[in-house]
C-alpha positions as CSV (number, residue, x, y, z in Angstrom):
1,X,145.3,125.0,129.0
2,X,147.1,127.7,130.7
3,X,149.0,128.9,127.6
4,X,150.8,132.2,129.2
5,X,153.1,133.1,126.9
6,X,152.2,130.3,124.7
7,X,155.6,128.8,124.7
8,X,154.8,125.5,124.8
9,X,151.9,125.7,122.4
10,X,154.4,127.2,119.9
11,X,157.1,124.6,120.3
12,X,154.2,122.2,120.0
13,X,153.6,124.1,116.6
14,X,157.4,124.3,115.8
15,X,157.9,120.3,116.7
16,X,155.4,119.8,114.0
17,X,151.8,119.2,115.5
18,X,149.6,120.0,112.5
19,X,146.8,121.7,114.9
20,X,147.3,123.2,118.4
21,X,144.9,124.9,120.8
22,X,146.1,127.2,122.8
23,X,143.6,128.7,125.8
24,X,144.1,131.2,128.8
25,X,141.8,132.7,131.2
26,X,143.8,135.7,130.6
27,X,143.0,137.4,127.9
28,X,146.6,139.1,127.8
29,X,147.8,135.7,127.8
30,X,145.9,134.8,124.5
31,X,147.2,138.1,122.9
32,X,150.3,137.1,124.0
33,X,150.1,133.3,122.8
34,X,148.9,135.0,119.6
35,X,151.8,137.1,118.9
36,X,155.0,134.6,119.7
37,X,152.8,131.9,117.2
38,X,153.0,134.7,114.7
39,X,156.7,135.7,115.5
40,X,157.8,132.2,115.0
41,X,155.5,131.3,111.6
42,X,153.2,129.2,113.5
43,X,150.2,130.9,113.3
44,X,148.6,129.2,111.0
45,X,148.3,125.6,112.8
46,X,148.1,127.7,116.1
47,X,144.6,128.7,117.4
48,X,144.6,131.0,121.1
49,X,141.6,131.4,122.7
50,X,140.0,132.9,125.5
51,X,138.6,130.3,128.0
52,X,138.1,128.7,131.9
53,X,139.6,125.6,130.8
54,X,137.1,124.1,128.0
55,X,134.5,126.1,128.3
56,X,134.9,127.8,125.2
57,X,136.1,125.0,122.8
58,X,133.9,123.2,120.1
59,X,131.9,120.7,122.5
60,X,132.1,118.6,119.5
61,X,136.4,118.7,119.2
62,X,139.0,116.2,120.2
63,X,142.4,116.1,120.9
64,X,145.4,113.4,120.6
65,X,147.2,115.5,123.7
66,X,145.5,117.7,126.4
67,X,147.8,119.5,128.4
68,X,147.7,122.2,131.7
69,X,150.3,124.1,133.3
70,X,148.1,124.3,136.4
71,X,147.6,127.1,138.8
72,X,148.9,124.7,141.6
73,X,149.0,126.6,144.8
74,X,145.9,125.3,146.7
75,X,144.4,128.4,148.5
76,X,141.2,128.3,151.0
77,X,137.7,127.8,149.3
78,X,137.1,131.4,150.4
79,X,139.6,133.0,148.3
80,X,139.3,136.1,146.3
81,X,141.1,136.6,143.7
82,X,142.9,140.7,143.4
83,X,143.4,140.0,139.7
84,X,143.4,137.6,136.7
85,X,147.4,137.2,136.9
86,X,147.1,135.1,140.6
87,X,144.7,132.6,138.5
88,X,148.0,131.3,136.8
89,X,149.0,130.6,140.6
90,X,145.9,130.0,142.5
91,X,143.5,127.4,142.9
92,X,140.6,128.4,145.8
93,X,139.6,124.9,147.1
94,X,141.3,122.9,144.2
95,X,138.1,123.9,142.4
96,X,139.8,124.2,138.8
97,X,141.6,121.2,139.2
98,X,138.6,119.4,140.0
99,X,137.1,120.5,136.5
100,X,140.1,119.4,134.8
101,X,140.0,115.8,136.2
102,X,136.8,115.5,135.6
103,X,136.9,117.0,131.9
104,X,139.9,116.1,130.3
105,X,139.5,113.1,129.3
106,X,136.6,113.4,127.8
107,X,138.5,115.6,125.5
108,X,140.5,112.9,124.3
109,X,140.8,111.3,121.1
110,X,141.0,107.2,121.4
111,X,144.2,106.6,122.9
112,X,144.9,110.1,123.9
113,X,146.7,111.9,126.5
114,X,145.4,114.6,129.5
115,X,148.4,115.7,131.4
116,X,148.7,117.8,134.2
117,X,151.8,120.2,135.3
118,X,152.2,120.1,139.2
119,X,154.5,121.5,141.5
120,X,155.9,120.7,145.2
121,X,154.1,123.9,146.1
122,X,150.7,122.5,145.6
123,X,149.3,120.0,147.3
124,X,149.9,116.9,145.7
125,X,148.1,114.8,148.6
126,X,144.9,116.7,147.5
127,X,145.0,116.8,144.1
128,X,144.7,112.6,144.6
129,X,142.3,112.5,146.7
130,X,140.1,114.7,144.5
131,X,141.4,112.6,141.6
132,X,139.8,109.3,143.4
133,X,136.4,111.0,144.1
134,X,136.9,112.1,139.7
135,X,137.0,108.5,139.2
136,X,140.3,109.7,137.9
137,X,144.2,107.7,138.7
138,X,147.4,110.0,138.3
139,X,150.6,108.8,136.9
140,X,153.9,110.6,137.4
141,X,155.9,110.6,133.8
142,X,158.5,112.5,135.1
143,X,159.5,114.7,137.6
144,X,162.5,117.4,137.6
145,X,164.2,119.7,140.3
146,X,164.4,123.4,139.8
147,X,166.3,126.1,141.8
148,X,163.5,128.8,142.6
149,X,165.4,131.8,144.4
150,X,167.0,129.8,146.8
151,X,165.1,126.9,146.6
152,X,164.5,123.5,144.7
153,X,160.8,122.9,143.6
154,X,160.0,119.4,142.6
155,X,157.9,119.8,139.0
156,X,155.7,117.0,138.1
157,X,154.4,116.2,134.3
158,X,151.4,113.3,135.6
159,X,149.2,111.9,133.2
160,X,145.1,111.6,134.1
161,X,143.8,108.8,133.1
162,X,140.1,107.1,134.0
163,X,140.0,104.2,136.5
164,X,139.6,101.0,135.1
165,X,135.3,100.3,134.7
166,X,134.6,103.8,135.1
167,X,133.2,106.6,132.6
C-alpha cells in the first residue's frame, strides 16, 4: 500500500517473494512502480495497481505480508486536498488509517502479517486510540532515527494485529 516508486515492492520482488502487490492512489505512482519492476526483471511476479488501499484487489485474495508506507501527517477532518501527491503525506481526520486498521487484517493469510510505516510527525497517540476503537493492538518492531533537513524523525515499522477475542 502506498507503493511510490515501488521500491520496496521491487526489493520484495528482488529478495525473492514469488508474488507481490504493489498499489498507489496515485496513478503516476503505479506507472512508476510498473517501470523500476520492469527495469530490474521483476515484472513478472510484480503486479501495480491503482487503488484507495484495497478497494481494488480481488475481495477473494490473501496475503502472507500486508504492508503501508502511510500518509502519517494527521491533518483536520476538514481538509482538502490541492492534489493527489499530499495523499502520500496527508491523512484528514486519520480517516485512511482508520480503513487500514480496520481492513488489513482481514487481508491476511493464517499467520500473516499487516504492518504499518509511521513517523514522529504523525500522531502516534491517535493512531492508538483509533486502533483500540478497530479492535485493533499495535506493536513496535522497530524503530530508526533519520536526519530530515536539520532534523531527526523517529520512523516506526508497527505491526496490526486483532485483539485477543475479537473479529
Amino acid at each position: 500500500m502506498g507503493c511510490g516508486t515501488g521500491v520496496i515492492a521491487t526489493c520484495a520482488a528482488l529478495a525473492g517473494c514469488d508474488r507481490v502487490v504493489a498499489v498507489d492512489v496515485n496513478p503516476q505512482a503505479v506507472v512508476n512502480s510498473q517501470r523500476n519492476a520492469s527495469r530490474h526483471g521483476v515484472a513478472d511476479r510484480l503486479d501495480s495497481i491503482h487503488s484507495d488501499l484495497f478497494d481494488a484487489l480481488d475481495g477473494a485474495e490473501r496475503f502472507d505480508v500486508v504492508f503501508w508506507h502511510s500518509n502519517y501527517v494527521l491533518a483536520p477532518d476538514d481538509y482538502r486536498y490541492a492534489n493527489v501527491h499530499e495523499r502520500a503525506y496527508v491523512d484528514a481526520g486519520y480517516v485512511t488509517h482508520r480503513r487500514y486498521l480496520e481492513q488489513a487484517p482481514r487481508w491476511l493469510t493464517p499467520g500473516g502479517r499487516a504492518l504499518l510505516h509511521f513517523s514522529a510527525r504523525g500522531d502516534l497517540d491517535e493512531l492508538r486510540r483509533i486502533a483500540v476503537e478497530c479492535n485493533r493492538q499495535l506493536h513496535i518492531r522497530r524503530s530508526a532515527v533519520f536526519l530530515e533537513g536539520e532534523q531527526e524523525v523517529e520512523h516506526l515499522l508497527i505491526e496490526v494485529a486483532t485483539r485477543a477475542g475479537q473479529a
